[in-house]
N, C-alpha and C positions, 0 to 999 in steps of 0.2 A: 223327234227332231223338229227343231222349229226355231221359230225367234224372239229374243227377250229385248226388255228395253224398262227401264225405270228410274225416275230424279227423285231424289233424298234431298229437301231444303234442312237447312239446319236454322234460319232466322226466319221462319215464316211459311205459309202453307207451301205447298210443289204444282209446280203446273201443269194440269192436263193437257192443255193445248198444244205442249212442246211433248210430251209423249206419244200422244197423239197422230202427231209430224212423225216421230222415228217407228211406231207401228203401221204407219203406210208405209212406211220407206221400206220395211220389213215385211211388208207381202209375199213377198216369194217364197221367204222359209216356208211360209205357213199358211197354203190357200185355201186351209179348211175351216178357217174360223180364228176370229181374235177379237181381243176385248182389253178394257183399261179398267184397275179398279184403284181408287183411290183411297188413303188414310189419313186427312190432313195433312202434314210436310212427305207424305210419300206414296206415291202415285206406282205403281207397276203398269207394263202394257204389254202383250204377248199375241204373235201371230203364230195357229197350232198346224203341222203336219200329223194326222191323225195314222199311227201305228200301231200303238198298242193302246188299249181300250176307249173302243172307238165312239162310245154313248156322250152325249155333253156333258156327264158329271165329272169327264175327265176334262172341260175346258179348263181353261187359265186366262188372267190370274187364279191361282186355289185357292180358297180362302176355307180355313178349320176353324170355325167360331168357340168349339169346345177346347182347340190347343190353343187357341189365341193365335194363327202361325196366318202369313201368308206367302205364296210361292206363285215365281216364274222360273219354267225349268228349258232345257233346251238338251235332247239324248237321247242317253237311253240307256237303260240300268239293265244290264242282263240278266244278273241273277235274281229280278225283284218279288221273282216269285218263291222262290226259298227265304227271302229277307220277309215278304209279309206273314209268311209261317210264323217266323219268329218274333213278330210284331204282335199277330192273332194271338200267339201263346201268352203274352206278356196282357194280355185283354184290350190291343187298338180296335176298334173298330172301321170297315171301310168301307165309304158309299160308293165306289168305282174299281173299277179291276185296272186301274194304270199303273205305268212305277212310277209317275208323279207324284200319285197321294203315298206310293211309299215311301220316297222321297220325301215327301214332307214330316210323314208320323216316324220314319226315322231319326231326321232332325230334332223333334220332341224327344224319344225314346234314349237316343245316344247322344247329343248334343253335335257341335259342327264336325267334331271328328267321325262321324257316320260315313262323312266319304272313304274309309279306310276301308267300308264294307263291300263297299259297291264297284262290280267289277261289269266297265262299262264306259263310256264315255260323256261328259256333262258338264254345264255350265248351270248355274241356279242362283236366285237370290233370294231369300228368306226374311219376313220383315217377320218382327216379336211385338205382337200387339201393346202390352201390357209396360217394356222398357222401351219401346223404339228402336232397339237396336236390328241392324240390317246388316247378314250374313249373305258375304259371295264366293262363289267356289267355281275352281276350274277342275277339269281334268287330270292326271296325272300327266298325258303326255302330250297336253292341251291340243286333244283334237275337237272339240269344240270352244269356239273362239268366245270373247269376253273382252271389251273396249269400255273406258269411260273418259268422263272428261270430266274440268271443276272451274268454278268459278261462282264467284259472288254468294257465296256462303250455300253452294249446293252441290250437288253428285250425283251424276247422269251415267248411266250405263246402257251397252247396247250389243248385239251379237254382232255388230257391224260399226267401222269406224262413219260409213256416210248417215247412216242414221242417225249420228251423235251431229253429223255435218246440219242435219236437217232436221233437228232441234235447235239451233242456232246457237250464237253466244259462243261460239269455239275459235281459239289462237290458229287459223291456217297457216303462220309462217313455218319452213321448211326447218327441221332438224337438222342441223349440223353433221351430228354424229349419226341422224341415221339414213341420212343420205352417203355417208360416207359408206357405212354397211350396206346400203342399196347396192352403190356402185361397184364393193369389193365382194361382197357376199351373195353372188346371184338372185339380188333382190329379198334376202333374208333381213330382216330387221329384228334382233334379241327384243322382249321385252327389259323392262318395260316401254318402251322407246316405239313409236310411228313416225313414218313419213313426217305427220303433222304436228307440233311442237305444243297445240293445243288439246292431244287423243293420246290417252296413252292403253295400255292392255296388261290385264292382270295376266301372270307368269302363270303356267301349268304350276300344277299341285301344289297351288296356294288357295289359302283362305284369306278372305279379308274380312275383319270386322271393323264394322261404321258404328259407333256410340251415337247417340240423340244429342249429344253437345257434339257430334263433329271430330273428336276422338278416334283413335282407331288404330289398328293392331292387324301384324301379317305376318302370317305363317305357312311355312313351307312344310307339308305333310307327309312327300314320299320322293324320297332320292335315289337316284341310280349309282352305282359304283361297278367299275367293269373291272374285269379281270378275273384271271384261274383262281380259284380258294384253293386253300390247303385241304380239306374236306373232299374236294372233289379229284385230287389227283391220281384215284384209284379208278377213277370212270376213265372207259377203254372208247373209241371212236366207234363202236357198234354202239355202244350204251349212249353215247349222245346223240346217236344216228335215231337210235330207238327215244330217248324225252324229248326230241325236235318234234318229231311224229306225232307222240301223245300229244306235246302242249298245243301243236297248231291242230291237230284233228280236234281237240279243246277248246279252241278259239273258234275256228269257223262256227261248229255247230253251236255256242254260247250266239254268234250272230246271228243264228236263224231266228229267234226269239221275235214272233213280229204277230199281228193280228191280220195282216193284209200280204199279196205277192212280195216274194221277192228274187234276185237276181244276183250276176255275180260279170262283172264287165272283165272278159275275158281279151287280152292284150295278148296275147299268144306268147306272151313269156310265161318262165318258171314261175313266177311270182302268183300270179291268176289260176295257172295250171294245176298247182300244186292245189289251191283253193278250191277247183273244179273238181280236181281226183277225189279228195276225203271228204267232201260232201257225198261224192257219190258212194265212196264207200263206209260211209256214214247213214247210207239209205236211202239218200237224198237221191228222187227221179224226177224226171219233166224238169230239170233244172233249167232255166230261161237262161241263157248268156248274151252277150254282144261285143260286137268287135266294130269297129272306124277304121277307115282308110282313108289318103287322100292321094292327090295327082304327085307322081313325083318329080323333080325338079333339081337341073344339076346333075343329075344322075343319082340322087339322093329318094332312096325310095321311100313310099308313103304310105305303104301297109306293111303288115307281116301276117295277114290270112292265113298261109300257107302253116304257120305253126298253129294258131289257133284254129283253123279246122282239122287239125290232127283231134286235139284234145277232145272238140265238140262230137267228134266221129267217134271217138274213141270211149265218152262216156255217156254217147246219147242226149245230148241235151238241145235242147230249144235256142238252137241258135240264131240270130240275126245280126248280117254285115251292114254296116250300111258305110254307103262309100260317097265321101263329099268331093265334090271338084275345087277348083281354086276361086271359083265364082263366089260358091255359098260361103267360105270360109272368109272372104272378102267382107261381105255382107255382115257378117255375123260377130266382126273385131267388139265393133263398139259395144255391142248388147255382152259380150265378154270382157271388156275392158269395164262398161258401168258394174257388173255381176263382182268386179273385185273390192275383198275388203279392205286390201291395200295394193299397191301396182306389186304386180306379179311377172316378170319378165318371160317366165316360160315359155317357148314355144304351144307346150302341150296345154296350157289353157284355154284358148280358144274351143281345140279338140276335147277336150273335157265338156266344154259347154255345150257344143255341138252332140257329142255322143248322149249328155244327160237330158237332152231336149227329146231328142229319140228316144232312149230306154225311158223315162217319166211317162210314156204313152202306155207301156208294157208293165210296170211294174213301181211299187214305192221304194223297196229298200235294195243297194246290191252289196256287192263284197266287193274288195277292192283289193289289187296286190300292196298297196304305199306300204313302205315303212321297211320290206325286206331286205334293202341295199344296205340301211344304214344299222339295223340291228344283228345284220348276220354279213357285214364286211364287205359288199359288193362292189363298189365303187375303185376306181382307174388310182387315186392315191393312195389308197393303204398301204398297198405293199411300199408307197415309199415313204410310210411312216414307222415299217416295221425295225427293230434296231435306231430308229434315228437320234443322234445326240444333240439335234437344235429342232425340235417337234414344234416349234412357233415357228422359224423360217419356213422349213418344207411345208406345212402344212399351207403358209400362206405361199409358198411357190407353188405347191400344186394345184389347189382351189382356189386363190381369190381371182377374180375376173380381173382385176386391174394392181399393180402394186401401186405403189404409193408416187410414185415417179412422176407413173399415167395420171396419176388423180391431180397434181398439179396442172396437168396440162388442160384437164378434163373439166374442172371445178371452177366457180369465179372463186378467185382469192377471196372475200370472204367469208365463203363457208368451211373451209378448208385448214380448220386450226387447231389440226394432229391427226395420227395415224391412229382415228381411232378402233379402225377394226383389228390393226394389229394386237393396238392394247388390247380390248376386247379379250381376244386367243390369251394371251398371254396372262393375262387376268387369270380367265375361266380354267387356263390348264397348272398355274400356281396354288389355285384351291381345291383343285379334285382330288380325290382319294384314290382316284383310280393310278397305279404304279407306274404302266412303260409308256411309251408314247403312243402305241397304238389305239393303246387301251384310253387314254386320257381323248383321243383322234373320233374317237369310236364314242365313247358319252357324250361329247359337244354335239357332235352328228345328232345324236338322239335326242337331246336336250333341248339343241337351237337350230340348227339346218333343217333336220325333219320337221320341225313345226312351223317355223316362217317361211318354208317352200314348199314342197309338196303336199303336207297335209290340208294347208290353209288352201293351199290350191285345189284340190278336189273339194273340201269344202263347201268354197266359193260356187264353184261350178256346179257340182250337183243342184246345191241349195237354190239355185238364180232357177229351178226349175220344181223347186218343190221334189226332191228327190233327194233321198237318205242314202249316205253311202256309209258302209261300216270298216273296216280293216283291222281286219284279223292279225297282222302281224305286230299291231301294236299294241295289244292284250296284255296286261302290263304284267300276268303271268310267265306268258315267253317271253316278255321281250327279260325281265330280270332273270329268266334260264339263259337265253345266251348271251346277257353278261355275263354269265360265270364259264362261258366254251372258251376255253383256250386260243387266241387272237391267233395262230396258227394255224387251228382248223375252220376259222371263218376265211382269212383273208386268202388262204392259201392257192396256187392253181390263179385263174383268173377272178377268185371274190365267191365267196357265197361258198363255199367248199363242202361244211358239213350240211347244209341246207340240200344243196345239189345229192349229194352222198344221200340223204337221208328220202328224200324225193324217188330213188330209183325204186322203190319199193311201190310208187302207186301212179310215176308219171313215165310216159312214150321217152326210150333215151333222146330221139330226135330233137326232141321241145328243152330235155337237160343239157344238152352237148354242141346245143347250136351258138352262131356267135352273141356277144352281149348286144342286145338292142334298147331302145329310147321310143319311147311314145313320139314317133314323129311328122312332124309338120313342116316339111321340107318348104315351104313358101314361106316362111319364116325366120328360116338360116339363112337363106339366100332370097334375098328381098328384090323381085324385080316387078317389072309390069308397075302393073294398080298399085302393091304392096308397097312397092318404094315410090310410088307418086304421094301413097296414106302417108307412110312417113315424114317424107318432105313437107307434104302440105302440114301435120302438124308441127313440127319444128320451124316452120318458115310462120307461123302466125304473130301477129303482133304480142298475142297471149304471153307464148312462148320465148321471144327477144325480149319482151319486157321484162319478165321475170328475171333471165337472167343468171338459171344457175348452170350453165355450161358457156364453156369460152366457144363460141363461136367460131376461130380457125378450127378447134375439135371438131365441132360438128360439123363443119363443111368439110374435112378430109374425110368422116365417115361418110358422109353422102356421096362421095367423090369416089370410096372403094369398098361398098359395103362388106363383099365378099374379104377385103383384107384385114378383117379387125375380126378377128375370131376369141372367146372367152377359154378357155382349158378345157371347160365341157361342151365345146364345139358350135358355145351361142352366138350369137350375131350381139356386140355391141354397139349399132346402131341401132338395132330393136329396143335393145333396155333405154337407151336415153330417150328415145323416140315415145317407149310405154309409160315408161314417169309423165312427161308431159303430158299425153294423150291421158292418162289419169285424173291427172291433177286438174287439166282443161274438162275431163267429162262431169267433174262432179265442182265444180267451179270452186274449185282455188285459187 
């Protein structure tokens, strides 16, 4: 885990100086060391978190003088120890025990389709000494991130859009379309598309290749299609109870893979629990956990301890609460608002950042529950996507934070010219392969919600601390096992049904059967005190009016009821306009 960044000039040599710039900017990922190594028009720069093979022969940039290859990686390959087997056999030789030089002598060995092999998560860039050509690759289900930007006959890349900011030379004007998606898609922005109209982001499980003329070519390597197969209609709801089991007790332990501690942030939901249980009965003892609480507010509570000290009691592990007031969380906005790679409206961001500042003391890598709402049906609209014969209405009656009505009211007129998030859906569910509505509801989730919200969100948050999070449930093994469970036995009951089901086997019913909860940050739904003075004071700056992209009678009614503008999923809509600006101002837009 760590941070990449590199310019590709195409008329002329590349600049150190501006890579240079976005490997400061990228300290965080990586505060065990980093470096720039240049090739005439292309410059790599990499900040390292050292996890797996921890000697400097695993520094970066890589450079193979005998494969001609050079590399900046950003992951983590799980299986790289079976993969350099079969590299050893083929005769690679390897000066370091990382899966970065795996990584690379794969590249050689298979060509860019090598990501096919590798089960794990990753961003990388590969320069070819000998052609120039420079190969990028995202993850399948792009849990680590990948930005770049162009101009004047060059090509910058960075694990972060601010570090593309702080190389300079970048179009800050606001995206039309994806402010649109900001405002309608709790802050999810689909690639390739950012906030900023001059940053854009390479899509999960694509490859990009860049020619030495500036050429270039992109491929999408691994698709998801949901739905029951005909194959699988003889499988009985014990037998999927039983491959839920195996693939995730499959997953966690493929994340253990580490040279240094690691951890597993224990939210006292099912999700974590479940992660907590088959480690343990995986062998796994002295397991280190942690859990965050905050003051509650409104009557809106602000831990769920009480279920996560079940599990920690229950399977012995190494527990630590730690519990913030509304002081420190106060405190702690901005250093979590600069930590984001794009504005993130979540409540649970902060708390993220907050909890990963604590656990970074304790350990490098943890486990994380993300991913298991949207892969195994958890979430409050399914069920009214089940049967549905207009799955672009409902879907956008159910989730988007604002219809299109709002958005007029919301937007200066001229940003606002179309409904593009409804296109969007409507688009994304015209082309899928996947059959009913649920099922087509259930891939986008996977595809584009899980990855411009919560995934990028822990991300973010870990990384602002040098701390590696892994999640298990988006192992691209299970996650393509239940695409094929029957949308029935996910969504069924209140969501997660065959997960829940298959869980009773290793987790307390207490922790299975209790109500659905949300990482939360009750000082955040319900903005008062300090919190809506922070608000106010951003949106009242000159910054803020100047720019110009909210109407103003909007934003004074929200100020006026913050509590009365609630999102579907029970956000605060003056937080999100309020976090865009406060963004956009921290990183000077």
């Amino acid at each position: 885990m760590c941070g990449l960044c590199g310019e590709i000039s195409f008329d002329g040599p590349a600049d150190p100086a501006a890579v240079k710039r976005m490997v400061d900017t990228l300290a965080p990922r990586g505060p065990d060391g980093g470096g720039i190594h240049g090739h005439d028009r292309v410059v790599f720069g990499h900040r390292r978190l050292k996890i797996i093979g921890l000697s400097s022969a695993a520094q970066q940039p890589m450079q193979d003088p005998e494969l001609g290859l050079s590399l900046v990686f950003n992951g983590c390959i799980y299986n790289y120890r079976a993969l350099r087997g079969e590299l050893e056999a083929r005769g690679y030789r390897f000066f370091s025990t990382s899966d970065t030089e795996v990584v690379l002598k794969a590249f050689h060995a298979w060509g860019p389709r090598c990501v096919e092999r590798f089960l794990g998560m990753f961003a990388f860039a590969i320069l070819e000494r000998d052609s120039g050509r420079v190969t990028l690759a995202r993850d399948r289900l792009g849990i680590k991130p990948l930005y770049y930007s162009e101009a004047k006959g060059r090509f910058r890349f960075a694990s972060t859009l601010p570090a593309l900011l702080a190389a300079g030379d970048v179009d800050t004007a606001i995206d039309p379309a994806a402010l649109h998606h900001y405002m309608s898609w709790h802050a999810g922005v689909p690639a390739p598309l950012t906030i900023i109209r001059g940053v854009r982001k390479l899509a999960p499980a694509t490859l990009l290749t860049l020619e030495s003329d500036g050429s270039r070519r992109e491929e999408t390597y691994w698709t998801l299609t949901v739905g029951a197969r005909d194959e699988d209609r003889a499988m009985t709801e014990a037998e999927w109870r039983e491959a839920v089991l195996d693939a995730l007790g499959t997953a966690v332990e493929r994340r253990q893979v580490a040279d240094v501690p690691t951890g597993v942030l224990l939210s006292g939901g099912l999700d974590s629990s479940v992660i907590v249980a088959l480690l343990a009965r995986r062998g796994q003892s002295g397991l280190k956990t942690f859990s965050i609480g905050f003051d509650a507010v409104n009557g809106v509570e602000g831990d769920e301890f009480k279920y996560s000290d079940i599990i920690a009691r229950e399977f012995d592990t190494e527990h630590t609460k730690l519990v913030i007031d509304g002081s420190r969380t106060l405190e702690a906005l901005p250093a979590a608002i600069a930590a984001m790679a794009e504005p993130q409206m979540s409540h649970d961001a902060v708390a993220f950042w907050l909890l990963s500042q604590e656990v970074a003391k304790h350990v490098k890598v943890i486990q994380s529950g993300q991913g298991a709402d949207e892969v195994f049906g958890g979430y409050h609209w399914y069920p009214k996507l089940m049967g549905s014969q207009d799955p672009v209405d409902d879907y956008a009656r159910a989730y988007f934070d604002r219809d299109h009505a709002e958005m007029r009211e919301a937007l200066a007129p001229d940003l606002l010219n179309g409904d593009y998030s409804r296109d969007f859906i409507a688009h994304f569910f015209a082309g899928s392969a996947s059959r009913s509505a649920i099922d087509k509801t259930l891939q986008l989730d996977q595809q584009i919600m899980l990855v411009d919200d919560p995934v990028k969100r822990v991300d973010n948050m870990t990384m602002a601390h040098g701390l590696e999070a892994r999640v298990p449930f988006l192992d691209h093994e299970l996650v393509e096992l239940a695409a094929r469970i029957p949308a029935d036995l996910k969504v069924r009951g209140e969501g997660k049904y065959i997960l829940k089901e298959a869980a009773r086997a290793v987790v307390p019913e207490a922790v299975i059967d209790r109500p659905k909860g949300y990482f939360p940050v009750p000082a955040l739904k319900h903005l008062r005190g300090p919190f809506l003075d922070f608000v106010r004071d951003v949106l009242d700056r000159s910054a803020a009016r100047d720019r110009g992209l909210f109407n103003r009678a909007y934003v004074d009614r929200l100020l006026a009821d913050p509590d009365g503008a609630l999102t579907p999923k029970g956000n605060s809509k003056l937080w999100q306009v309020a976090l865009l600006e406060a963004w956009l101002q921290t990183h000077g837009v």
